[in-house]
C-alpha positions in Angstrom: 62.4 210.9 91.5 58.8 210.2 92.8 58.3 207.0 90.9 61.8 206.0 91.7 61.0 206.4 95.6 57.7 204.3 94.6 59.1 201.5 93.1 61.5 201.7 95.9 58.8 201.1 99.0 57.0 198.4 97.2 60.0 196.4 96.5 61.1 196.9 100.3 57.3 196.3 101.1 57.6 193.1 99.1 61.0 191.7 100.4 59.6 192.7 104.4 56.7 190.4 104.0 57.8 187.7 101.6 57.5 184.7 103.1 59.7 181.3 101.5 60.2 178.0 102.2 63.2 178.0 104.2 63.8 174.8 105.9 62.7 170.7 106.2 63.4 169.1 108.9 64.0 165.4 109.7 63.6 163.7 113.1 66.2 161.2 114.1 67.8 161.7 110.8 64.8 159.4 109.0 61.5 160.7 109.4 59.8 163.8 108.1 59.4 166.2 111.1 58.1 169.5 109.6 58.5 172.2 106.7 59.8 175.8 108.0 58.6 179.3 106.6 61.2 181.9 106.9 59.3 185.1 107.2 60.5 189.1 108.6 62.1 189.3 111.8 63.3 186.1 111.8 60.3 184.7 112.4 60.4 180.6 111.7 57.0 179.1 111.4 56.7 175.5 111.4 54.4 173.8 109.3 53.4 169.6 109.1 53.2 168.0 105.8 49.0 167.8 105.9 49.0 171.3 106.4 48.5 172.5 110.1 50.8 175.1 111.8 53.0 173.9 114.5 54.6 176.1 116.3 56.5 179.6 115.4 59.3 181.6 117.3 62.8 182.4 116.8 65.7 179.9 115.7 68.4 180.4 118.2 72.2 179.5 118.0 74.7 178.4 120.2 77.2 181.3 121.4 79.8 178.2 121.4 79.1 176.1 118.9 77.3 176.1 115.2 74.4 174.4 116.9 70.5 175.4 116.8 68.4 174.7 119.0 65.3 172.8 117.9 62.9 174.7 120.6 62.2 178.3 119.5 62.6 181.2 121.0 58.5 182.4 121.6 57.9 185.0 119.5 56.9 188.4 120.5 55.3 190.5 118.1 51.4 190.5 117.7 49.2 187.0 116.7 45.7 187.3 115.8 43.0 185.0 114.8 39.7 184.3 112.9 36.8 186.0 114.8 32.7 185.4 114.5 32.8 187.1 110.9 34.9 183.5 110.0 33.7 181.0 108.5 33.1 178.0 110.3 36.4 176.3 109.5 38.6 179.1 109.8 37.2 180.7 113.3 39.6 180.5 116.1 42.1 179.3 113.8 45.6 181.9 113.4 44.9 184.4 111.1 48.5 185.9 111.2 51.8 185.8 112.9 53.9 189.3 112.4 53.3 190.3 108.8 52.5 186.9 107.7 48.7 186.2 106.7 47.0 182.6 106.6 44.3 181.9 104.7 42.7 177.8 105.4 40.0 175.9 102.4 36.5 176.1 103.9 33.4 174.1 104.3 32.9 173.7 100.7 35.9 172.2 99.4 37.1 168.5 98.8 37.0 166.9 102.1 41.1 166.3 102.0 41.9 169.9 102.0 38.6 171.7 104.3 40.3 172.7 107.4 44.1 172.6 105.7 46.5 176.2 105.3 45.6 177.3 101.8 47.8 180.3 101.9 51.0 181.1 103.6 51.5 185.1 103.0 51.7 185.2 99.0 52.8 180.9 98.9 49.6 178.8 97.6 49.5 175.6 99.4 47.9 172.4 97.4 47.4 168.8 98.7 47.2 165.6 97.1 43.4 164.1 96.4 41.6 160.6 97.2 43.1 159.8 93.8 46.2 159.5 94.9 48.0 156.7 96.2 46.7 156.0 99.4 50.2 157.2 101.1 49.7 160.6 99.6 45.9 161.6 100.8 46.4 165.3 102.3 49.5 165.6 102.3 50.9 168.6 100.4 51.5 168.8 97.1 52.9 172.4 96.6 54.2 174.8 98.4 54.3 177.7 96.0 56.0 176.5 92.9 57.6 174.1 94.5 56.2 170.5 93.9 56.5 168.2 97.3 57.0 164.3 95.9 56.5 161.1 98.8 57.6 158.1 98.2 54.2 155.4 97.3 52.7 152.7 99.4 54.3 150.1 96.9 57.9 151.2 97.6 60.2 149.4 99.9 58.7 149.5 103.5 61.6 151.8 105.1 60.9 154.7 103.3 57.3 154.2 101.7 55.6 157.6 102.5 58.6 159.7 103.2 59.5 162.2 101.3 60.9 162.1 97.8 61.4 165.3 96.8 61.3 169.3 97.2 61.2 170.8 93.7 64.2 169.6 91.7 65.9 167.8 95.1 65.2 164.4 95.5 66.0 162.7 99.2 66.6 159.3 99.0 66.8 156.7 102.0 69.0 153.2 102.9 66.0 150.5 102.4 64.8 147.6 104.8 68.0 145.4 103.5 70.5 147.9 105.1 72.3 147.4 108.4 69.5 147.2 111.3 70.6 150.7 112.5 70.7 153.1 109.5 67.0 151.4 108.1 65.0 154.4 106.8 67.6 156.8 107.3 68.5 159.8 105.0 70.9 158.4 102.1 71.0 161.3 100.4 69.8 165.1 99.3 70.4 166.1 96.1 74.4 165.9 96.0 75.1 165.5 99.2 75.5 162.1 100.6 75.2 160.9 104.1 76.1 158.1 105.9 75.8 156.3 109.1 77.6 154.1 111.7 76.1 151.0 112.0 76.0 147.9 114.0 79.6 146.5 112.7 81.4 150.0 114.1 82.3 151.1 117.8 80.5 150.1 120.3 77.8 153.3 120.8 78.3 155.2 117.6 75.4 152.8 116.0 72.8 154.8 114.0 74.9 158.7 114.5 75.8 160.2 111.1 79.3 159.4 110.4 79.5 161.6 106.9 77.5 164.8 106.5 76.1 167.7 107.7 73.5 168.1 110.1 72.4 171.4 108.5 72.9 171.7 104.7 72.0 173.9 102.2 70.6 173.0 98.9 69.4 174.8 96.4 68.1 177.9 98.3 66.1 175.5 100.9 68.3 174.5 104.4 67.8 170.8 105.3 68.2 169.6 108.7 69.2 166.1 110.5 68.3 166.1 113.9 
């Protein structure tokens, strides 16, 4: 009964401070706006794609309508950050919101990732190197196991240096020889297609999403159009 009760606590221990990748969001449907850990409480902390916390608070939803809004909520519960004992990289920077500990690479790594979130909770963050296509230097590489793909300096010039992929999801975009209005936009993610009016529809639907969801889920990670 003892170890039961054990085992018990440390899974509840482990699924209270688990932290996940829970959200990426997109700014005027196109560009890359920021990656969202979902941690207890319902804490959202929002993360860029070279590694620097944004902002954290509380995802609210519309009493009316299946709307979030994109400004959180502040959060409440305690923040703390490095002190003197720091290193000189990590002092002043947050050391943890809630349960949720950051760790950042110091002084003596590779100059792309000193300064950068190395750890989010339990998730390893990596970034890519100055051998990587130019496009790619410092931004992240993996979140966890998940492996974060861009699209190259080489490819067409609406969507070089977007994002690619999240793991197994690829995102594609409509390219520079698309209607005017829909250039660079978010084609698709994974199986789920979007589309867009352009400049041949009504008069001021040009460049809203005509097929789609706004928030969809895919494979375990919630991707937003905003």
């Amino acid at each position: 009964m003892r170890k039961f009760l054990s085992a018990f606590l440390l899974l509840v221990t482990v699924n209270v401070n688990s932290q996940d990748l829970g959200q990426v969001t997109f700014s005027g449907g196109a560009n890359f706006s920021h990656f969202g850990f979902l941690t207890d409480r319902d804490l959202l902390i929002r993360i860029s794609d070279d590694g620097k916390i944004m902002e954290w608070g509380i995802e609210v939803m519309s009493n009316r309508y299946n709307y979030y809004a994109p400004k959180l909520q502040p959060y409440l519960g305690r923040v703390d950050y490095y002190g003197p004992e720091a290193d000189s990289i990590s002092r002043g920077k947050i050391k943890s919101i809630g349960t949720c500990v950051f760790t950042y690479y110091g002084p003596y790594e590779m100059d792309y990732k000193v300064g950068k979130l190395r750890t989010v909770g339990t998730m390893i963050l990596d970034y890519y190197s100055n051998f990587d296509n130019a496009a790619l230097k410092g931004k992240l590489r993996f979140i966890g196991n998940l492996q974060i793909d861009y699209y190259s300096s080489f490819e067409n010039e609406a969507y070089r240096g977007k994002l690619r992929a999240i793991g197994s999801t690829p995102i594609t975009y409509y390219s520079s020889f698309d209607d005017k209005l829909i250039r660079g936009k978010v084609k698709s993610i994974g199986p789920v297609n979007y589309s867009w009016y352009t400049s041949l529809d009504k008069i001021g639907y040009g460049g809203g999403l005509k097929a789609g969801n706004f928030r969809q889920p895919i494979s375990g990670v919630t991707y937003i159009l905003q």
